[in-house]
N, C-alpha and C positions, 0 to 999 in steps of 0.2 A: 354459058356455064358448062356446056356439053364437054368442052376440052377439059377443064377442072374435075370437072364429077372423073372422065374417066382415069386422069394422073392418080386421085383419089383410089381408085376403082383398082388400078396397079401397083396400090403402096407405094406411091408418090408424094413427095411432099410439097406444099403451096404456098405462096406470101400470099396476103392480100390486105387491104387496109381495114381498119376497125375504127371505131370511134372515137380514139382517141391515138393509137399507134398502131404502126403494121403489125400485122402478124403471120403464123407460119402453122402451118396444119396440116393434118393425114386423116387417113381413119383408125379412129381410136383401138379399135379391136385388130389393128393390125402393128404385134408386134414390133418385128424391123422395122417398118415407118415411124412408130413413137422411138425407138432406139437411134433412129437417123436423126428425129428431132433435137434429143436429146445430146448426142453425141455432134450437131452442130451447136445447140446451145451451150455447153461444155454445163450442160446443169442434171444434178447425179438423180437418179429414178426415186430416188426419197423423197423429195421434195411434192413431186407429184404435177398434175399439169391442168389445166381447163379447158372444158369444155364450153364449145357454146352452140346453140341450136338455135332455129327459128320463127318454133314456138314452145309450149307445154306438154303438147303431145308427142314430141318427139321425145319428150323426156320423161314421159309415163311411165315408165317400170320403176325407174327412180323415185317420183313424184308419189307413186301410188301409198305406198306407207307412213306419208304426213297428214297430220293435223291438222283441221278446216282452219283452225288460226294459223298454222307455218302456209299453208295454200295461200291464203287471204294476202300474207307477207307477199309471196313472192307476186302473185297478181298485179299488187301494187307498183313493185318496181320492174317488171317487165313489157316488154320489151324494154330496154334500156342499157345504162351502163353500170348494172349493178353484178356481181358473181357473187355466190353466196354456196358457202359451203355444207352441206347436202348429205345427210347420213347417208351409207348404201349400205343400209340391212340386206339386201337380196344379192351383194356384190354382184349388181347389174355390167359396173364399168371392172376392168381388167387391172389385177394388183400394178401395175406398169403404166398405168394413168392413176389410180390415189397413193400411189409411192406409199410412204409408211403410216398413211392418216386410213383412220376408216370412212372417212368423207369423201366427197369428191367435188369440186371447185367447180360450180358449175352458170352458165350467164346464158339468160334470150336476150341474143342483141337485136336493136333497132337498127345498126346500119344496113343500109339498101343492099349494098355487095354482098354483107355478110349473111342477110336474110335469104337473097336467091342463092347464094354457095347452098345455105343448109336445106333448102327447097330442094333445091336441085338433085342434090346428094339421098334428102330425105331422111337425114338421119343426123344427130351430134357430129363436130367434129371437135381435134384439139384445137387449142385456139390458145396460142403463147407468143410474146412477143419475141418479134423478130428482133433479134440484139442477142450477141451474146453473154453470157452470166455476167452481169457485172458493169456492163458497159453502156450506155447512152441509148435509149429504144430509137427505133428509125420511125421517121413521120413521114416521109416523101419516097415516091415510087424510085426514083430516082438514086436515092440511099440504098433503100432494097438490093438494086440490083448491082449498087459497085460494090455493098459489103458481101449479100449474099447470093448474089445471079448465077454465081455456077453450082452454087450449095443446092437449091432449089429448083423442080423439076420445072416449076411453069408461075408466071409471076402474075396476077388478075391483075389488070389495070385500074387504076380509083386515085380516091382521095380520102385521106384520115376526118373522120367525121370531126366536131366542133369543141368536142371535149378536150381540155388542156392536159386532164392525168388519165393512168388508164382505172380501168373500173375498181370503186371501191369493192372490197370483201366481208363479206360479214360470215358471220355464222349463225346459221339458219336457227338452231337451237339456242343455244346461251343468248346471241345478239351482240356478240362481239366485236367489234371493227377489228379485223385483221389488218385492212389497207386504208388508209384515205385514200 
């Protein structure tokens, strides 16, 4: 993961597989890298993007202004394949990752790749399907690299975990389903 953390570390952007479809990441706090994102997914900064991290604690600044029952929620379904949408009163994450939501999209995944990526790194990253707006998500290393191999600085080798769709969304507060 040393070679990742440091493309990372360069405002670099990454594929790597998730639980259900690839995806394609930077560091969140770095502008141009989320605009590269963005500007490969042809998908406009409003919309906004996800995050996902390793465990809880990397998402403490965030997490710290909830409710021992929103806590208890999210305990439940993490690690896993759930994202759930995440007031940021302290606008911990940058306007340029919650687009024009005061929320922010946020998932502890279980996948093994994607747990040592955030280990590794030590910190959130973005975490958006590798596809562009509109178009069919990639599931194979293989798709990755004939759609997006020159898009992308550095491709982690794996396999899309066992999940069929990618992670439901909810909203932390009301309990919305955003996504099946």
């Amino acid at each position: 993961m040393y070679a990742a953390v440091e493309v990372v570390r360069n405002g670099g952007v990454i594929a790597y597989p998730t639980e259900a479809v690839w995806g394609i990441g930077c560091d969140p706090w770095n502008q141009k890298a989320v605009e590269r994102i963005l500007t490969l997914k042809r998908r406009p900064v409003e919309k906004g993007l996800i995050l996902v991290a390793a465990n809880e604690s990397q998402l403490a600044p965030l997490l710290e202004p909830l409710t021992a029952e929103q806590r208890q929620t999210l305990r439940e379904h993490w690690p896993g394949p759930f994202t759930f949408l995440i007031p940021d009163l302290n606008q911990w994450t940058p306007g340029w990752v919650r687009g024009q939501h005061s929320s922010v999209a946020v998932r502890v995944s279980d996948h093994p790749v994607v747990q040592r990526l955030c280990e590794a790194w030590g910190k959130p990253l973005i975490s958006t399907s590798a596809n562009r707006a509109g178009e069919e998500a990639l599931r194979t290393q293989k798709e990755v690299v004939s759609v997006l191999g020159k898009e992308v600085d550095l491709v982690i080798p794996g396999a899309v975990g066992e999940n069929p769709t990618p992670s439901q969304i909810c909203d932390l507060v009301t309990g919305q389903i955003i996504r099946i």
